[in-house]
N, C-alpha and C positions, 0 to 999 in steps of 0.2 A: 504494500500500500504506500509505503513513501516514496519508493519511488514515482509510481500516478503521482503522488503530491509536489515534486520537486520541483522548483521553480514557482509554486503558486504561491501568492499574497499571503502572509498568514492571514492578514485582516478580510478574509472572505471565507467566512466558515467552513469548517471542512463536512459539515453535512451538505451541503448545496454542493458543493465539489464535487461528490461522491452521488452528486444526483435525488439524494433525500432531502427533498425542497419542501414538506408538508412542515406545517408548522409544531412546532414541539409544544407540550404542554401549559409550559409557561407563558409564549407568545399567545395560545387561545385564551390563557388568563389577563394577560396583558388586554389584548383585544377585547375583555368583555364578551366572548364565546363559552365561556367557563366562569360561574362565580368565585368570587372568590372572597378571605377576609383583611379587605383592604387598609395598611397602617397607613402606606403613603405612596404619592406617585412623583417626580419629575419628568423632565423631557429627557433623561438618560434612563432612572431606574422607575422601577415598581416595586414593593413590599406587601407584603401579606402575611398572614399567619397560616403553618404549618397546621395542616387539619388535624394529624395525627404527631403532637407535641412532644415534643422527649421532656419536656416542664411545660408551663403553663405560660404561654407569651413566644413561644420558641415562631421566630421571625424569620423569613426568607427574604433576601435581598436579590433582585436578578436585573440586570442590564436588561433595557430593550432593544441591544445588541444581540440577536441570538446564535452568538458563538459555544461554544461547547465547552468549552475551558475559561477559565476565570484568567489565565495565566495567554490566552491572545487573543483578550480584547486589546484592540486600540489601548494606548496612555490614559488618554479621555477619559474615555469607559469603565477601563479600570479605577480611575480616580473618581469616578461619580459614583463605582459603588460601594467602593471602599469611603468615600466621605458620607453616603448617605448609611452605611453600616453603623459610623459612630455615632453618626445622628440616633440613630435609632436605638443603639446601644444606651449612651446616655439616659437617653428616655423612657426604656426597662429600668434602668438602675433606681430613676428617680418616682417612676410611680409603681413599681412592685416593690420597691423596697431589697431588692436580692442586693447582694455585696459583689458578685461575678457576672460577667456575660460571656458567655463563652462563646469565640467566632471559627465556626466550621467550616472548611472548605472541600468536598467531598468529589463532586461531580461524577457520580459512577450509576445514579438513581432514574436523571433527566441528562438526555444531552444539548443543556441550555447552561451556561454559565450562573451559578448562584451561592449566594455565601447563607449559610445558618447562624442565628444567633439566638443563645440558649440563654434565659439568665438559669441563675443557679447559688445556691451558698453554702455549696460544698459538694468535693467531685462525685459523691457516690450516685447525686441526681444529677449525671450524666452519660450514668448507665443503664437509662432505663428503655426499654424497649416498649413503644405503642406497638397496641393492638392493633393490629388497620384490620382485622376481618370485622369488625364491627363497624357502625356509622358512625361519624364525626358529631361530636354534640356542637352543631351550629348556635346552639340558643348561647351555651356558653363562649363559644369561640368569636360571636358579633359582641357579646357582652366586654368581652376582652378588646376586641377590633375600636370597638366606642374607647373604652380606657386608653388606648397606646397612638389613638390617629393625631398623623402632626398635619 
């Protein structure tokens, strides 16, 4: 496969490269094809809350870049969601009250670039595993969505 790749832009996703032009989960979020529980949006990123929480507030940051890696967005890109990360971070700290926010970088779930941010006040709740065979409690996760929107 890197070879197909060589020479190409990094800055032109390598799903589209690769001919997988449909939109990724998050982009349908983005777009409003998909609800979601929105903290915050700019003209770079989008935020929302994690249906299925590893804590309670646990926050998704994703570029409206829909690159794959968090590591070839554009500078830009990078910097809008690494700025809008601490934004949001801060603003766990200060209406949950947690002492930690923990910022995950994963990218192996969705192949859309996005950063996790857990608060937490102490590591052992950050080993916790959600259930996702059950439904999301919406009622609580918009209740939360109200408490965390900037």
């Amino acid at each position: 496969m890197s070879q197909l790749l060589a020479g190409v832009p990094s800055s032109i996703p390598r799903r589209i490269m690769l001919g997988m032009n449909t939109p990724t989960l998050f982009t349908r979020i983005i777009n409003g094809e998909i609800p979601s529980h929105k903290i915050y949006e700019d003209d770079k990123t989008y935020a929302f809350l994690d249906i299925y929480p590893v804590q309670p507030g646990h926050i998704l940051v994703v570029p409206k870049n829909p690159v794959e890696f968090v590591w070839d967005l554009p500078d830009d890109d990078y910097q809008s969601v690494m700025a809008t990360a601490k934004l949001l971070a801060l603003k766990l700290r200060e209406m949950l009250g947690t002492r930690y926010v923990h910022e995950r970088i994963v990218g192996t779930d969705v192949p859309h670039a996005h950063v996790h941010l857990i608060p937490f006040n102490n590591t052992a709740e950050l080993s916790v595993h959600p259930d996702t065979s059950n439904e999301p409690d919406h009622a609580t996760l918009a209740k939360m969505a109200r408490k965390l929107a900037v």
